[in-house]
C-alpha positions in Angstrom: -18.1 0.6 48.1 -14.6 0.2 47.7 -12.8 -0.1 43.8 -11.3 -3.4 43.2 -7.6 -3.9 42.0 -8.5 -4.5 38.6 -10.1 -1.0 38.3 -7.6 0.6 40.8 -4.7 -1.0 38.4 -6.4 0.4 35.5 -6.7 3.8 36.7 -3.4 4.0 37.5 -2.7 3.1 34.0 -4.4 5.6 32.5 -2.9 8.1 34.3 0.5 7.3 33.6 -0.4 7.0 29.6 -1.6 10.5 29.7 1.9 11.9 31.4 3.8 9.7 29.0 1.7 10.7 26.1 2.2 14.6 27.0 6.1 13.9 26.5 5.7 12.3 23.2 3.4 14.9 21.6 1.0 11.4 21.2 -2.5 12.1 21.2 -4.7 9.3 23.6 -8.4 10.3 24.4 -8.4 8.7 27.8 -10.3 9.2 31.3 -10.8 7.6 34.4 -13.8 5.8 32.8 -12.2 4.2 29.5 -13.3 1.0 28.9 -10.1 -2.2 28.5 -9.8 -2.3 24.9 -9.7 1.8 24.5 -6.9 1.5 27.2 -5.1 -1.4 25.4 -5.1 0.3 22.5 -3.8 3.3 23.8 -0.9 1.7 25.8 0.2 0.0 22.5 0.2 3.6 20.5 2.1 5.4 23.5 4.9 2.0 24.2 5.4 2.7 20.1 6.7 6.0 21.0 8.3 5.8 24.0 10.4 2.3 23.1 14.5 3.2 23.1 14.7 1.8 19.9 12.4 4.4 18.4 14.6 7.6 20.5 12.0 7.1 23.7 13.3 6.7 27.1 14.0 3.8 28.6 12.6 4.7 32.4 9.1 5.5 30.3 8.7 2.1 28.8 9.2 0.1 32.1 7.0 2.3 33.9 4.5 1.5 30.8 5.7 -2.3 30.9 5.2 -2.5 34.7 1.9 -1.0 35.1 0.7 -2.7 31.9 1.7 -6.2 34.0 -0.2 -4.9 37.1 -3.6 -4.6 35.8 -3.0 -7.5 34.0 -2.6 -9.2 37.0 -5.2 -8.0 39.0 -7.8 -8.2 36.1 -7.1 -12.5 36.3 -9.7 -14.1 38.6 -8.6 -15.3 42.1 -8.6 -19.0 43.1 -8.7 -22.4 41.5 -11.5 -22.8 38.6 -13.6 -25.4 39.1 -13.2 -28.6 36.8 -16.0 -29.3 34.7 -17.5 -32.3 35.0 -17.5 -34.7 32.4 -20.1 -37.4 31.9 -19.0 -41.1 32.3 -18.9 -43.1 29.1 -21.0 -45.8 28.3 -20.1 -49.2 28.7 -18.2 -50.7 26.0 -17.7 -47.4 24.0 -14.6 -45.6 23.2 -12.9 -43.0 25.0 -12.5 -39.4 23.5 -9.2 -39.7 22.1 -10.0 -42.1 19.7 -10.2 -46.2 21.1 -10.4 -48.8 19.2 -14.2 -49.8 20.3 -15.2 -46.7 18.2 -15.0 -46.1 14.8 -14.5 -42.3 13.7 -17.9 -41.6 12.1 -19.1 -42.5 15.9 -16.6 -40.1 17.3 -17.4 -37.4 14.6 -21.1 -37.8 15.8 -20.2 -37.0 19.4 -18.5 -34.6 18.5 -20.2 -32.4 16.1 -23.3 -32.4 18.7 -21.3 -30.4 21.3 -20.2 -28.0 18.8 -19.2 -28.1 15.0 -15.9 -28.2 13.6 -14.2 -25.0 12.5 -11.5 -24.3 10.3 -9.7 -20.8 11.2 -6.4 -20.9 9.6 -5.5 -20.8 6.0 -4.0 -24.0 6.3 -4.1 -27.2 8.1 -1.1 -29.4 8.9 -2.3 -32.9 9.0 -0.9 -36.0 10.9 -1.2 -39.2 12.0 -0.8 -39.2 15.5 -3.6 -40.5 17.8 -5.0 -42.1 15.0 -5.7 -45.8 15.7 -4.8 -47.6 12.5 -5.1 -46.5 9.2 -8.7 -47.0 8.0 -9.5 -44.7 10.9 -7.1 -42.1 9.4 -8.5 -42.3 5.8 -12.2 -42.3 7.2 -10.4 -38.8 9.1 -9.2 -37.7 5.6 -12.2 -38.3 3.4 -14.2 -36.6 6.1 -11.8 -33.1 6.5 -12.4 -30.3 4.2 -9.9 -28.7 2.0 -9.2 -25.1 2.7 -6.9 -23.4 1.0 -8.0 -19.3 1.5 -10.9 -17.1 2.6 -12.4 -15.5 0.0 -15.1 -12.8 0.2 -18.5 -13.7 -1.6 -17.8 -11.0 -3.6 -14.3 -11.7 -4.6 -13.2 -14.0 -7.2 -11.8 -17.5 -7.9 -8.6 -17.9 -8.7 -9.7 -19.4 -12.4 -11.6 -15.8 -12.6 -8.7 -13.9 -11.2 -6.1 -15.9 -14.1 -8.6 -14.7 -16.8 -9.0 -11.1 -15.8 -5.6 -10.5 -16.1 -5.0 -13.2 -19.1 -8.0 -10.5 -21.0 -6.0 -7.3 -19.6 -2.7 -8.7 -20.7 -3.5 -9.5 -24.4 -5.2 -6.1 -24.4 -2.4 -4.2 -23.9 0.2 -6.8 -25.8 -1.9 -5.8 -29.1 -1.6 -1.9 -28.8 -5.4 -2.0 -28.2 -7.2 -0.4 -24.7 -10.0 -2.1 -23.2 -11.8 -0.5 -20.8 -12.3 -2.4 -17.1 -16.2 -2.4 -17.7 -15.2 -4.6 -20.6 -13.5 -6.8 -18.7 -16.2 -7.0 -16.3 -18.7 -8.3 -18.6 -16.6 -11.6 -19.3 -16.3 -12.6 -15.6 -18.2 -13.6 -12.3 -17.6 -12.8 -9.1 -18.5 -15.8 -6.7 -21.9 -14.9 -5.9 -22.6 -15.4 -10.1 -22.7 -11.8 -10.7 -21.3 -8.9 -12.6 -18.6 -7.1 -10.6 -18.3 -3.6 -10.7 -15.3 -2.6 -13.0 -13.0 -0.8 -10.0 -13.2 -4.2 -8.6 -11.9 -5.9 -11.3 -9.1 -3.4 -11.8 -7.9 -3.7 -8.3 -8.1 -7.4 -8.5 -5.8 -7.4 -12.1 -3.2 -5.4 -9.7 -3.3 -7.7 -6.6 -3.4 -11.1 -9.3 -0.2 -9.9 -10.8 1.4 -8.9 -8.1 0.8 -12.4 -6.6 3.0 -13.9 -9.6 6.1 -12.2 -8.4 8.0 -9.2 -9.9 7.6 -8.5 -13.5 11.1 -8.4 -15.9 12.2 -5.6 -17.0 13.1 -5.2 -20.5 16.2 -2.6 -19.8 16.5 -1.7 -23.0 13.2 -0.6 -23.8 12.0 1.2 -20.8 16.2 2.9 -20.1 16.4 2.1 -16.9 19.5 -0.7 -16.1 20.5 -3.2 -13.4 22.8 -2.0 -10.6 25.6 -3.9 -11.0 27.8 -3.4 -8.3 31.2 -5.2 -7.9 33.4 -5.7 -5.1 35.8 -2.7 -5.8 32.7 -0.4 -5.7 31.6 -1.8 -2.4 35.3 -1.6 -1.0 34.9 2.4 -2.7 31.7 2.9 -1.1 33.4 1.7 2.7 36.5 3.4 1.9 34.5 7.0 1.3 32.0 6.6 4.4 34.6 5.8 7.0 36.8 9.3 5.4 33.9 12.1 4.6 31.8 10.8 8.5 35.1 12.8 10.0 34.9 15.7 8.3 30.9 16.3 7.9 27.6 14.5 7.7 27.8 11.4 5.3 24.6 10.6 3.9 24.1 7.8 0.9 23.5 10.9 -1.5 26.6 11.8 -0.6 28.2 8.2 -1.4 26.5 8.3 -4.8 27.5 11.5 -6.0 31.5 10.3 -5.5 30.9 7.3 -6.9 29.8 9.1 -9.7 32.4 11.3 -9.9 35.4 9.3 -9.4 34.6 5.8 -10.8 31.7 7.1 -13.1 28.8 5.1 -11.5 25.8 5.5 -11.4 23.2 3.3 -9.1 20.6 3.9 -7.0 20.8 5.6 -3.4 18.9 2.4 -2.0 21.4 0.1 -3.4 23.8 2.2 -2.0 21.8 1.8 1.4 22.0 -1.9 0.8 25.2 -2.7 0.4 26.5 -0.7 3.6 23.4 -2.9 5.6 25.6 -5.8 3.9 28.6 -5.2 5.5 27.5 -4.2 8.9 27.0 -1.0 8.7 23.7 0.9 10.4 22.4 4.2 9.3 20.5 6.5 12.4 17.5 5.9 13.3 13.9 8.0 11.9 13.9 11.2 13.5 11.0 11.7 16.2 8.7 14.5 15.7 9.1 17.6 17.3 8.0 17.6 21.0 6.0 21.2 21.3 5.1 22.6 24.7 1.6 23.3 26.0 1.9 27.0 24.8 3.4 26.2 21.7 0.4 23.1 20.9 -2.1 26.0 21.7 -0.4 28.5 19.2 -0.4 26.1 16.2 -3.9 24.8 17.2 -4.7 28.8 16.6 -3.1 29.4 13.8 -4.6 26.4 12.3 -8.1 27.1 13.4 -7.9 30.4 11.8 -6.6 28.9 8.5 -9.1 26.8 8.0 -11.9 29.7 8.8 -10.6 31.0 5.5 -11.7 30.8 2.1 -10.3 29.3 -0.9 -9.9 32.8 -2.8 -8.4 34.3 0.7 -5.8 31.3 1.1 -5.3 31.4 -2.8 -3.7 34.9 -2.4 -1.4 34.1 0.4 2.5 33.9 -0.2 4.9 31.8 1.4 8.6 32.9 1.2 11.5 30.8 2.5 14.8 31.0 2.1 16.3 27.6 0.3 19.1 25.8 1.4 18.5 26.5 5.0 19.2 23.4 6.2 20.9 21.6 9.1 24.0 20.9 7.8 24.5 24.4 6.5 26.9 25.4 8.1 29.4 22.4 6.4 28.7 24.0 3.0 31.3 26.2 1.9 29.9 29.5 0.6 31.9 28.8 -2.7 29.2 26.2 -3.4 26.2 27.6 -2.1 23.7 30.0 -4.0 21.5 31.3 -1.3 17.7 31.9 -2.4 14.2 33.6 -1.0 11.6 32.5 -3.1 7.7 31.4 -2.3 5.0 29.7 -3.6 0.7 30.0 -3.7 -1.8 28.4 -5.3 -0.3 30.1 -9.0 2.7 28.4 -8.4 6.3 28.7 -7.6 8.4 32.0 -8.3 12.0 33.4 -7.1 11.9 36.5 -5.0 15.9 37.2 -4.8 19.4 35.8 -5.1 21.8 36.8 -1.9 25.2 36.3 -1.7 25.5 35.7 1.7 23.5 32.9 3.6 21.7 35.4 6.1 19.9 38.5 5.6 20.0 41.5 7.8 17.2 44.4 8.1 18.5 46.4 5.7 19.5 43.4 3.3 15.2 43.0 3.1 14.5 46.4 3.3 16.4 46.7 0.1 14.8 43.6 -1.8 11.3 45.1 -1.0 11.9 48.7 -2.1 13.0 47.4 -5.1 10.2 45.8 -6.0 11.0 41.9 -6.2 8.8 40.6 -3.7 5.7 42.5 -5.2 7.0 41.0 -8.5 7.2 37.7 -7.4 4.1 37.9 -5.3 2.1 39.0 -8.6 3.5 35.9 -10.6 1.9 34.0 -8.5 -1.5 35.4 -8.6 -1.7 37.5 -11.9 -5.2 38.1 -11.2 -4.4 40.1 -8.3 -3.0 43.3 -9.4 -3.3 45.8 -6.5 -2.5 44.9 -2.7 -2.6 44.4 0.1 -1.1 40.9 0.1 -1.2 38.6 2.5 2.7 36.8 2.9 3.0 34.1 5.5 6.5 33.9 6.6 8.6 32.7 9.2 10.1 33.4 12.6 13.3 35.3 11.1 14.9 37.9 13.1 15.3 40.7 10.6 11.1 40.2 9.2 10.7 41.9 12.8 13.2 45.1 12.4 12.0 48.3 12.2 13.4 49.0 8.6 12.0 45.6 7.6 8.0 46.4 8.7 8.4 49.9 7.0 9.8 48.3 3.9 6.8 45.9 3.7 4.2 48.4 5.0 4.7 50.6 2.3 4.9 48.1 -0.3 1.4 46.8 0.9 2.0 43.7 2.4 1.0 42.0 5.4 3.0 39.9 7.1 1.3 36.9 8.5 3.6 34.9 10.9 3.5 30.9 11.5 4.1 29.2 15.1 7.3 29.0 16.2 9.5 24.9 15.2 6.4 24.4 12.8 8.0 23.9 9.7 4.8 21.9 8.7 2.9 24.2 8.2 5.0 26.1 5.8 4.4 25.0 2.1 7.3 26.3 1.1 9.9 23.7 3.3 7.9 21.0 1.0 8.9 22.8 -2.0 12.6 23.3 -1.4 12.7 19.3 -1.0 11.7 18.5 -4.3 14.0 21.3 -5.5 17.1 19.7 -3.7 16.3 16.4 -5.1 16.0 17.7 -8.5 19.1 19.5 -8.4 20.7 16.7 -7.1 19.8 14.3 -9.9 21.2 16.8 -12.3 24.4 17.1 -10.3 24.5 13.2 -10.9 24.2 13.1 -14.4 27.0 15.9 -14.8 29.4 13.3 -12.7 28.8 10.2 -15.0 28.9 12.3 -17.5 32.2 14.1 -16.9 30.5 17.7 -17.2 32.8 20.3 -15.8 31.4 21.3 -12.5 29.1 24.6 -12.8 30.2 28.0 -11.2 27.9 30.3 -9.1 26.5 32.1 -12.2 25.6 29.0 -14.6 23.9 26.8 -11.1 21.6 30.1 -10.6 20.8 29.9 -14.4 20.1 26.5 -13.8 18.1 27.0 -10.4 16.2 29.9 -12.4 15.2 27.0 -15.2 14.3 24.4 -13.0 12.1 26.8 -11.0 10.1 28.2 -14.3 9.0 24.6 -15.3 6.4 23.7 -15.5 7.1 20.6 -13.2 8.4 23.4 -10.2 4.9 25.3 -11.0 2.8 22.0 -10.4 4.6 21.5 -6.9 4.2 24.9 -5.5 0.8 24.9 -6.3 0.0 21.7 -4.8 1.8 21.7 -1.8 0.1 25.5 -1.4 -3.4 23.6 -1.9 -2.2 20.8 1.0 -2.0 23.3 3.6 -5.9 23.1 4.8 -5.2 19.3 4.9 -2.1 19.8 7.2 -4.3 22.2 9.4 -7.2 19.7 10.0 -4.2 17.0 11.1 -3.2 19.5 13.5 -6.1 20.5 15.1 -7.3 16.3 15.1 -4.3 16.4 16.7 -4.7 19.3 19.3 -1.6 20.8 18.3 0.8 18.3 18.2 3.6 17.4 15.5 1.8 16.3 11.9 3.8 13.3 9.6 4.1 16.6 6.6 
């Protein structure tokens, strides 16, 4: 028996989602034998991708758009559909539409025996036309409900929502705290019963939110208003259209001279919205990274065999990276930059060594290892662990793999444990250096309003070394050194393809 065009049309739609979805590193669990929704679904997720807006291709979303069109075509039944018949009216009596030899309670009977009226929308607009005169329309009126929302039986009214967060307010105006199982005994949901107390906090939330944004009282909680005239948004053009000739202009960039020169100091989304304002459009969201079919099966290894692990085996592992390795490097003079290898584990966060150049060589390591500091740092990390070996997951670097680099380590008694090749993801480390940059950068920016004299290499490594010993730094490496089981169970749901860490 042959396949119809529906199914044909659908089959051939499949197969180009798969091919499409390969390119995109999108996962789609599709087969010959999908049923419509799973394959409407799936064309969605893959169109998302693949849209030129979003950095797709535009040949790969009219082939989706086209073959999407095709089986919608062929799934539409052939032929004219037969008219329903519709039974003749009685003598005398009104048509359907409303005549005047029927009066609506009449028309309302007819009409609620076929099938009951149903209000889906959260609001109904209501008018007079069709209606024959207006006694008929107020009969309409006093017979139409009034809907104003859905509400879950086990939500509350809008008297009981006011109340909750009337009780929560007072609370906290006093100085007092009042637990949310307080709170729950005063209130009903709309079945008459207690609610539990999460409920009623998340309802407090979602009530005040409702009202519209809170004021802020400035001077109590220190932050204050951007206020941003027109000579800083003619300074804040005047800067983009100069630094985007010489190097990469980002709106950190634009806040940190306005700091400096006019003394400043806003937000880097109000800097973002007042470019938007005058025409201006930053680049769009990266993609993620497209990875090949042998590089998908190397990360799906590597995280397969991190989450066979235990916790005290993943605990000891170290994670070295060198900071500041970023893509816009190369732009930073080497006056300014203070290149660092440090790592992080579940202890925490620690430095391994300062370098005064921006790339290491073999011997560069070799040194640093004999000496002793990555043993150091690797010990700081996990003081319980005083004797080797020690496991130190590290990158694809050149120089890791020299000769005089893997005696170094030997010798010292670690093992190197190397990641997938363009998977910064699963490096906890790459995490940790973004919170590091941020920080740094907010300090930068109070030094500019401030008119602080700009730091030299020796005081910004103090000042790196300080910011890395909090105890803020030692929270961040530990957690994103916890997050990497979590990353490894997106990649293998994912069979290996790029994660959103």
């Amino acid at each position: 028996m042959g396949l119809t065009g529906a199914v044909q049309a659908r089959r051939a739609l499949v197969k180009l989602l798969l091919t499409v979805a390969a390119a995109y590193s999108v996962v789609v669990r599709l087969h010959r034998g999908s049923q419509d929704s799973e394959v409407i679904a799936a064309s969605r997720k893959v169109l998302r991708k693949a849209r030129p807006d979003k950095g797709g291709a535009d040949e790969h979303a009219k082939q989706l758009n086209a073959a999407k069109e095709r089986w919608d075509q062929a799934k539409k039944p052939r032929g004219r559909p037969k008219r329903a018949e519709q039974p003749e009216a009685p003598a005398g009596a009104a048509a359907a539409d409303g005549a005047p030899g029927e009066t609506f309670q009449d028309l309302i009977a007819r009409e609620v025996s076929k099938k009951a009226y149903r209000v889906q929308s959260a609001g109904v607009l209501l008018t007079h036309f069709g209606v024959q005169g207006l006694p008929q329309w107020r009969q309409f009126l006093a017979h139409m409900p009034v809907v104003s929302e859905m509400r879950h039986p086990k939500g509350f009214s809008f008297q009981q929502e006011r109340r909750i967060v009337l009780l929560r307010e007072a609370t906290q105006s006093d100085g007092s705290h009042v637990e949310w199982s307080e709170i729950a005994k005063k209130v009903n949901n709309l079945l008459g019963k207690r609610p539990r107390p999460r409920h009623v906090a998340n309802t407090c939330r979602r009530a005040t939110a409702r009202r519209g944004p809170l004021k802020y009282d400035y001077k109590k909680c220190g932050k204050k208003p951007d206020k941003v005239t027109k000579e800083v948004e003619r300074f804040l053009v005047k800067k983009l259209k100069e630094v985007r000739c010489r190097t990469a202009c980002t709106s950190t960039t634009l806040q940190l001279l306005l700091a400096s020169e006019m003394k400043v100091k806003v937000t880097v989304r109000y800097v973002r919205k007042v470019l938007s304002k005058k025409g201006f459009r930053w680049l769009p969201k990266r993609q993620k990274r497209l990875y090949s079919k042998d590089q998908r099966k190397a990360r799906l290894t590597f995280a397969k065999k991190v989450l066979r692990m235990t916790s005290a085996e993943l605990n000891t592992a170290f994670t070295p990276k060198l900071s500041g390795d970023d893509e816009y490097g190369g732009q930073v003079p080497l006056a300014r930059a203070v290149p660092m290898w440090a790592g992080c584990a579940a202890g925490g966060l620690s430095i391994v060594a300062f370098h005064p150049t921006k790339k290491l060589c073999g011997e560069d390591w070799a040194k640093i290892v004999n000496r002793g500091d990555l043993v150091k740092a690797v010990k700081s990390v996990n003081p319980k662990r005083k004797k080797g070996p020690w496991s130190v997951l590290c990158d694809n670097e050149s120089f890791l793999r020299a000769k005089v680099s893997n005696a170094a380590v030997k010798a010292a008694g670690v093992k190197l444990w190397k990641m997938p090749a363009k998977s910064p993801d699963l490096n906890p480390a790459e995490r940790c250096w973004s919170w590091l940059r941020r920080k740094l950068r907010l300090m930068d920016l109070d030094d500019a309003v401030k008119k602080r004299p700009v730091l030299g290499k020796t005081a910004y490594r103090a000042r790196v070394r300080s910011v890395v010993k909090s105890k803020k730094a030692q929270s961040v490496g530990a957690a994103q050194a916890k997050l990497m089981k979590r990353v490894c169970r997106e990649v293998v749901r994912k069979m290996g393809a790029a994660t959103g860490f």
